[in-house]
N, C-alpha and C positions, 0 to 999 in steps of 0.2 A: 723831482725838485719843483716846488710848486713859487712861482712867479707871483709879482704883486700884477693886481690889474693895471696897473697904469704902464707899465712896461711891455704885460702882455697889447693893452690898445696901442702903444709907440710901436711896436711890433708888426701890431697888423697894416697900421698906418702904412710905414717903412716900406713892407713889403709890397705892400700896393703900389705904393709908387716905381720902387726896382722895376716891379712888376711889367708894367708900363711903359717899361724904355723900351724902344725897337731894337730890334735885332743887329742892323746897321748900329746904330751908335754904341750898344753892347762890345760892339767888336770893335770900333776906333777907340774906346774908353777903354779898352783890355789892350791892348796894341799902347799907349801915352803908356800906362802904368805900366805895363811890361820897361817900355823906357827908364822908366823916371826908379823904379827897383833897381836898377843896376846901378845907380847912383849912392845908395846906400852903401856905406864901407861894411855896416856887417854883414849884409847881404853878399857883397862882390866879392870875399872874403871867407865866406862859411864853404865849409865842404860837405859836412853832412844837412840837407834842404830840409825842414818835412812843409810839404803842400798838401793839396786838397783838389779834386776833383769835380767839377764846379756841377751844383744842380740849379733848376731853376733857373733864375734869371743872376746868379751867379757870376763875377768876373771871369772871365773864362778863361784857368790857368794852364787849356792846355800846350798851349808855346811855350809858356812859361820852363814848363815841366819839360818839354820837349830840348829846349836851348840849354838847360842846366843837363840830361841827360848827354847830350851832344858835348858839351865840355867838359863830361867825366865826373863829375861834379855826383856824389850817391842820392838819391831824392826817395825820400818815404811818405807815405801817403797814411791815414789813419784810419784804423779797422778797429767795429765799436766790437767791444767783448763785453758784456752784462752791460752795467753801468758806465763803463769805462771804455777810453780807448788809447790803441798801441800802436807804433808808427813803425811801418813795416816797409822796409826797401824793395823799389820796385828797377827792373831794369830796363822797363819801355809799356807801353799801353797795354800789349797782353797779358802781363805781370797782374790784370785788376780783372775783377768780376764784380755781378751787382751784391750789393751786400744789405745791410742793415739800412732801414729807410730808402731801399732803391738806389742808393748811393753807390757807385764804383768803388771797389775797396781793394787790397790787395789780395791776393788768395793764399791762402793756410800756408804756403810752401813759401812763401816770402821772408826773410829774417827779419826781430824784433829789434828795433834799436832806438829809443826814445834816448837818448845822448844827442839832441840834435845839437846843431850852431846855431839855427835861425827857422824859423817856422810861420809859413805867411798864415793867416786864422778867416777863416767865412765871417761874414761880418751883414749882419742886418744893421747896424747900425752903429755907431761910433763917436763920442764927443769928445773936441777938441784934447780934453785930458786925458784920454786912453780909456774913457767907461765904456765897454762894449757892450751890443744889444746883440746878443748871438740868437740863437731858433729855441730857446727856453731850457734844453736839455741835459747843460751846464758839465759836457763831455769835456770840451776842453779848458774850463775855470779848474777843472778837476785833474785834468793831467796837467794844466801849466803851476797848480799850485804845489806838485808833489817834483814838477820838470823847471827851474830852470834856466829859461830859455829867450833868445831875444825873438820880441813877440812882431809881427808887421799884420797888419791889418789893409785888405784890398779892399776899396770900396769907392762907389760914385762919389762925387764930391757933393750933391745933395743927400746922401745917407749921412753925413756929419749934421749932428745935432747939438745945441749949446746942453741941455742939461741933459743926460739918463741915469735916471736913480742907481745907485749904488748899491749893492748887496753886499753883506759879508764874504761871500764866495767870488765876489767877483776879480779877477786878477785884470788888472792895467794892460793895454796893448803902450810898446815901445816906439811903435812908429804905426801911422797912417800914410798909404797911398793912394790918390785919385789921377782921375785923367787930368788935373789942374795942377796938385802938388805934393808934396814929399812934408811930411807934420811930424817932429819929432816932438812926443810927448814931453808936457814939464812932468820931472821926473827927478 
């Protein structure tokens, strides 16, 4: 999927900045949003999770993942196949292996179930209306347009940006979370 340039430099911009954050504040901005998600009713609510495995400088879901395993709650993680990807129940950390881009994914013996309730999305970037700047690769514009699904978006509260162009491909996130607030998209 080839990106317009201004998206791609929003992008680089974006990440640089994530980039950026200490390690300390990473973890009290992941620890607020961990809070402030269980505030959401579809969140508190869903039973079937799909999360992500955080790389980079990443919110880091993994308490996240850990808290919703611990309340029983089935949590699926997404494992890329060609173009595509499939959100595969896991039942605790060893369920993952590295996978496609180095990524932690589920391992083959995992079950498929993109039937989710709620699925929080990686997010390079995000503006106030739900346009998301994801890593260019257009994996999940491509499973949420065929899934779905109520969308959350984790992310700093400096990764919100007033405008990011719009593609035909791009599917709306239904809600943003930061270590500041809870943004339910107009929608």
């Amino acid at each position: 999927m080839v990106d317009n340039p201004e998206k791609e430099s929003l992008r680089n911009l974006l990440l640089e900045k994530r980039d950026n954050t200490s390690f300390d504040l990473m973890k009290i901005a992941s620890a607020n949003i961990q809070k402030k998600l269980k505030k959401i009713s579809a969140f508190k609510n869903a039973q079937k999770i799909g999360a992500y495995y955080p790389i980079g400088s990443e919110i880091f879901t993994q308490d996240i993942i850990q808290e919703l395993l611990s309340q029983g709650k089935e949590v699926f993680l997404p494992k890329v196949i060609g173009d595509s990807i499939e959100f595969r129940k896991i039942t605790d950390f060893s369920s993952l292996e590295h996978g496609s881009f180095d990524i932690m994914e589920p391992k083959d013996d995992c079950p498929v179930d993109n039937n989710l309730d709620v699925i929080l999305v990686p997010t390079v970037g995000v503006s106030p209306v739900g346009v998301r700047l994801g890593y260019g690769h257009g994996f999940y514009d491509r499973f949420l347009a065929k899934n779905k699904i109520t969308t959350i978006s984790l992310t700093l509260e400096k990764q919100i940006i007033k405008n990011i162009p719009k593609s035909d491909h791009d599917v709306l996130i239904d809600w943003i979370v930061t270590e500041d607030r809870m943004l339910q998209t107009q929608r």
